[in-house]
N, C-alpha and C positions, 0 to 999 in steps of 0.2 A: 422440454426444460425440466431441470430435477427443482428446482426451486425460482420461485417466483414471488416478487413482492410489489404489493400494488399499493401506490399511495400513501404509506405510511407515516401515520405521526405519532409521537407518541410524549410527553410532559413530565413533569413530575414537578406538581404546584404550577406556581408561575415561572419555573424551568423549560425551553423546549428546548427535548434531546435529540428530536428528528420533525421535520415539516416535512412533509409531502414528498418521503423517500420512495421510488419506483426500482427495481431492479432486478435482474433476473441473470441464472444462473446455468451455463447448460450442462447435460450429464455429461461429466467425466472431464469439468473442466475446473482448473484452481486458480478462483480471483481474489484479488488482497482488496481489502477494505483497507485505505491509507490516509493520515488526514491528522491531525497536530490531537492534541489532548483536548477534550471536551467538542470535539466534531462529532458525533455520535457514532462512529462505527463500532465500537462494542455494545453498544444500546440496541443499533440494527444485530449486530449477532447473536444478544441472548433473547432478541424476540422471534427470531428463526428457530433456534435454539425451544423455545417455549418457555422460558425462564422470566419474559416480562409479555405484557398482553398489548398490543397496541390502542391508542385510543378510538371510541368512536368514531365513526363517521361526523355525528353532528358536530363533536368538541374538534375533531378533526379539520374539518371544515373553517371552524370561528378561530383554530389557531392559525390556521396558513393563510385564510385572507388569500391567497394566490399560489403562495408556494411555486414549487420547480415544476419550469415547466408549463404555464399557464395558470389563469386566475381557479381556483378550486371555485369559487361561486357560479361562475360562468359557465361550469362545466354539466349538460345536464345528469339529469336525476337515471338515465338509461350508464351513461359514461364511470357514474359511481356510484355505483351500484358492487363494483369488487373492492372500493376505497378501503385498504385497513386490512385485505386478506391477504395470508402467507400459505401459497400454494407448494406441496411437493408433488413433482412427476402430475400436474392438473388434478388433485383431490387438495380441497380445504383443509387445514392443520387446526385452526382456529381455536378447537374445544379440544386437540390432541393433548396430552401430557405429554413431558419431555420423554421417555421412557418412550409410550406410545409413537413418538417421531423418530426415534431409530435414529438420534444421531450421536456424532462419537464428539465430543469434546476432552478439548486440551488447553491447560490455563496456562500462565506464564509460570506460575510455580509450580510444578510439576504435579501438587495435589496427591503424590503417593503414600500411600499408609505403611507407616514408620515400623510398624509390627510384621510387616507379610513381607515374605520373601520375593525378590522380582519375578518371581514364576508366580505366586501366589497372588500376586497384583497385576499381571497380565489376565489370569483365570479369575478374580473375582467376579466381574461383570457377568460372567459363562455362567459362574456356583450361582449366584443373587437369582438368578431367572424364576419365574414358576418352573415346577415340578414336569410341567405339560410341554413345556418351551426347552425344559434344559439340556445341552448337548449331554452326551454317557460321558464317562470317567475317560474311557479314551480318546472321544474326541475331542475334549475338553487337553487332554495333553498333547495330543496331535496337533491341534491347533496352534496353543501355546509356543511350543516347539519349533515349528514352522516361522513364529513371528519371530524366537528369539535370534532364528537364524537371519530372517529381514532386517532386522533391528544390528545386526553385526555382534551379539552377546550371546554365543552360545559359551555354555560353560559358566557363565555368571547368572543363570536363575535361582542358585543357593544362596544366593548375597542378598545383604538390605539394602535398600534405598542409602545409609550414610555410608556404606562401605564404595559408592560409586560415584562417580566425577558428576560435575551440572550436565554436561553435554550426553553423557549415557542416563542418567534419570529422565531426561527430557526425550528419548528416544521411548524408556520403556514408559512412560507418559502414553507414548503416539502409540505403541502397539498394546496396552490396554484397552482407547480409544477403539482400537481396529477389532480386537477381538472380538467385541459383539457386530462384525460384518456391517456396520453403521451405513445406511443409503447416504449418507451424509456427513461428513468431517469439518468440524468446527476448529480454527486454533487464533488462542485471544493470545498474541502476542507470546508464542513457545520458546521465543526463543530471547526475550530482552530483560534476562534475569543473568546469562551468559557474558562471559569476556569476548570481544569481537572476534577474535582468532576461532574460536570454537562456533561461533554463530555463524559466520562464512561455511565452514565445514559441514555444520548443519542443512544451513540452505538447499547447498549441490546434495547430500542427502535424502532432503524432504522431496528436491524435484523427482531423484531420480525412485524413491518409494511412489512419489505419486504415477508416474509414467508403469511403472512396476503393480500396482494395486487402481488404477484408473477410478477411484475414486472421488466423488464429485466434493470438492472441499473448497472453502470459505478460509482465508486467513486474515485477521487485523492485526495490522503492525504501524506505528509512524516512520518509521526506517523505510527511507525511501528506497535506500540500494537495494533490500530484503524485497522490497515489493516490483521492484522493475527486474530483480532475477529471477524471482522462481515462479510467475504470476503468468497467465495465460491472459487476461484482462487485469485492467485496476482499476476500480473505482474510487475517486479522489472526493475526498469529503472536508467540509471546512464549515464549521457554523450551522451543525443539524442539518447540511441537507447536500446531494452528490454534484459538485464544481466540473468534473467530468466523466465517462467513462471509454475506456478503450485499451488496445493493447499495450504495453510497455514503450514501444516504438510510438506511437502516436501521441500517448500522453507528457512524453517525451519533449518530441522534434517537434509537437503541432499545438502547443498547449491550448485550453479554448477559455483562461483568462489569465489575468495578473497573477490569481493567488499561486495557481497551477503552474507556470513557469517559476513563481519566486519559490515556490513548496519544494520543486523537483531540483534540487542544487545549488550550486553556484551560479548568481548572475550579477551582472554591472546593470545598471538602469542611467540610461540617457534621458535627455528630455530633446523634445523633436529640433528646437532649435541650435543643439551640440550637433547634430548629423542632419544634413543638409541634400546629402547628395542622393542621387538613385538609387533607389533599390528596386526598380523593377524588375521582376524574375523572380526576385527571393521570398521566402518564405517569412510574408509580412501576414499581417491580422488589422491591415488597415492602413491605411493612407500615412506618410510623417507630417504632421504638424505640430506650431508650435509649442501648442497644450498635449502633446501625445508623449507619453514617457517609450522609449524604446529598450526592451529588453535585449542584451548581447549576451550568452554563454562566454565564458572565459575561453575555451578552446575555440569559437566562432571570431576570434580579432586576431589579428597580423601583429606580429613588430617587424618595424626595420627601421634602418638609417635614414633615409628619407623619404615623405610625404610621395603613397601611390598615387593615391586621387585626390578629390578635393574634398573625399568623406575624413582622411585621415587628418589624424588629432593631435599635436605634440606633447608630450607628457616625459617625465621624468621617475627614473628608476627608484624604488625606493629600497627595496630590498628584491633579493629571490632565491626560493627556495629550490633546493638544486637534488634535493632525497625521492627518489623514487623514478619513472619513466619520465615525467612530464616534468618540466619546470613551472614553478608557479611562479610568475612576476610580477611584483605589487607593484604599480606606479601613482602620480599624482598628476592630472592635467590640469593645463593651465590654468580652467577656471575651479582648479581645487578639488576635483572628485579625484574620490579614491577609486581603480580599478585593477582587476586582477586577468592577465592573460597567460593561460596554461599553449606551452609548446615543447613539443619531444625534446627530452633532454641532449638529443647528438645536433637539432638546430639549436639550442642555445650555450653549447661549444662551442657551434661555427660561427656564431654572429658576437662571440668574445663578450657577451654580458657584462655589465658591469656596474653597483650602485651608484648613486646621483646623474649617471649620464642621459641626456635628453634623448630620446628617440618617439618613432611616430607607429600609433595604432591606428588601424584601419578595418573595419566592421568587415566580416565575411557575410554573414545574415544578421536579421534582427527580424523581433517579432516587436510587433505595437499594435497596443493597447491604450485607448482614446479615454481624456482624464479631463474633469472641467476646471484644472490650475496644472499652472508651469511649476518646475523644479527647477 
């Protein structure tokens, strides 16, 4: 593993920013840290990072009470015994300085020095080194050179940082970062300073740099689509501590609670006694009852003209969006929820759409999630 993080917690006052974080990372692999504002994944990256210290063990301990994962008290004195250490490649970092931990970071504002040319802010990291450490004047241009060709800007290292668009500052960003050959690649949200058009185009970028430089890299973002496309694993964080971890597909299609389904997109939510019928087969997270709210994906319901089964619901058109592949169709059922089911826009030609008309939805899957009240 190139980084490992064991039990983490870490405060600030009577603030916690992290309980009882575990996580680990393998070499040459890129996970997103993903999770709404104030989840602590920037908190876990600049303590990777070396940039903040985590708490003791003992404070550690008296704030998580249990924490993720099991009760921290219960746990013996052999089990935590690594509580609070941030391991790289299985050596301790603990007392390392940032510098000393050899990683590359990248912030959302590109952080480039407004005075030095983009060649000159690729190479500073190289010039800064000890005397003992520092590459020669060649390789230090060879280097350089090499990245601006990575980066897609050869020919613009004479330029400044304002003379070049968001989307190319935040590139020569990453290949500053790289230039000191970092065992490790940090990026605090690189790219949500950008217009969406240009952050798309980054993404398929950053993947195919990382596939190209196999670099073990860490990215936080809350943009879900940013973290389900370029991401190797996700780990989804909500409230200082990790909701789940797994590959983009899993986190996905298999969520393991409420937050994690409602976080990852679009969903309609039932309550168990609106859906009635069978689902066995489907990929449920628990029995329908009447206290169970059941989550449906908008692409996961049917419409048509008449009631397939006895799961289907009648409900009435309210509007639909007809821009782009999918049709979004907002309706209203009978007992007044709003929902919305996405279908290919060439079936919602053929089935003649049309606002206020009644027609019936019917559940493909649903996931549910056991709640102690009805909706």
């Amino acid at each position: 593993m190139s980084v490992e993080v064991h039990h983490v917690t870490k405060t600030f006052g009577s603030y916690v920013a992290l309980q009882d974080v575990s996580v680990s990372v393998a070499t040459g692999e890129l996970v997103a840290l993903l999770g709404p504002s104030g989840s602590g994944k920037t908190t876990l990256l600049r303590i990777i990072a070396g940039m903040e210290v985590p708490d003791p063990p003992s404070v550690a301990v008296s704030v998580s009470g249990g924490g993720a994962g099991g009760d921290a008290q219960a746990r013996s004195d052999a089990s935590r015994k690594d509580d609070g250490k941030i391991l790289f490649f299985g050596e301790d970092v603990a007392t390392w300085t940032v510098s000393q931990r050899q990683v590359g970071f990248v912030f959302q504002h590109y952080a480039l020095f407004k005075h030095m040319s983009v060649y000159e802010n690729i190479a500073f990291g190289l010039r800064v080194r000890p005397r003992q450490l520092r590459p020669s004047k060649t390789e230090i241009d060879q280097r350089v050179r090499r990245l601006l060709q990575l980066i897609q800007l050869e020919g613009l290292g004479d330029r400044f940082p304002m003379q070049l668009s968001g989307g190319q500052r935040q590139r020569v960003a990453l290949a500053r970062a790289l230039a000191i050959e970092p065992k490790i690649l940090l990026l605090d949200e690189p790219f949500g300073a950008l217009d969406a058009k240009v952050r798309q185009k980054l993404r398929e970028w950053l993947r195919q740099l990382h596939e190209t430089m196999n670099t073990t890299t860490i990215l936080v973002t809350h943009d879900q689509e940013e973290a389900l496309e370029v991401s190797d694993r996700v780990v989804v964080m909500n409230q200082a501590k990790i909701e789940q971890i797994g590959t983009p597909e899993e986190v996905f299609h298999h969520p393991a609670s409420e937050f994690v389904i409602d976080f990852l997109g679009s969903v309609n939510v039932f309550s168990g006694r609106h859906l009635e019928g069978d689902f066995s087969g489907r990929d449920l997270h628990g029995e329908p009852r009447d206290d169970s709210k059941m989550y449906v994906r908008p692409h996961e319901l049917s419409i048509s003209r008449h009631a397939e089964d006895e799961r289907s619901l009648p409900a009435r058109i309210q509007r639909i969006h007809r821009a782009g592949a999918h049709a979004k169709v907002f309706l209203q059922t009978a007992l007044d929820q709003n929902v919305r089911v996405d279908i290919p826009i060439t079936q919602c030609h053929a089935l003649s759409l049309a606002d206020g008309e009644q027609v019936y939805i019917t559940p493909l899957n649903a996931h549910v999630f056991s709640t102690d009240f009805n909706i």
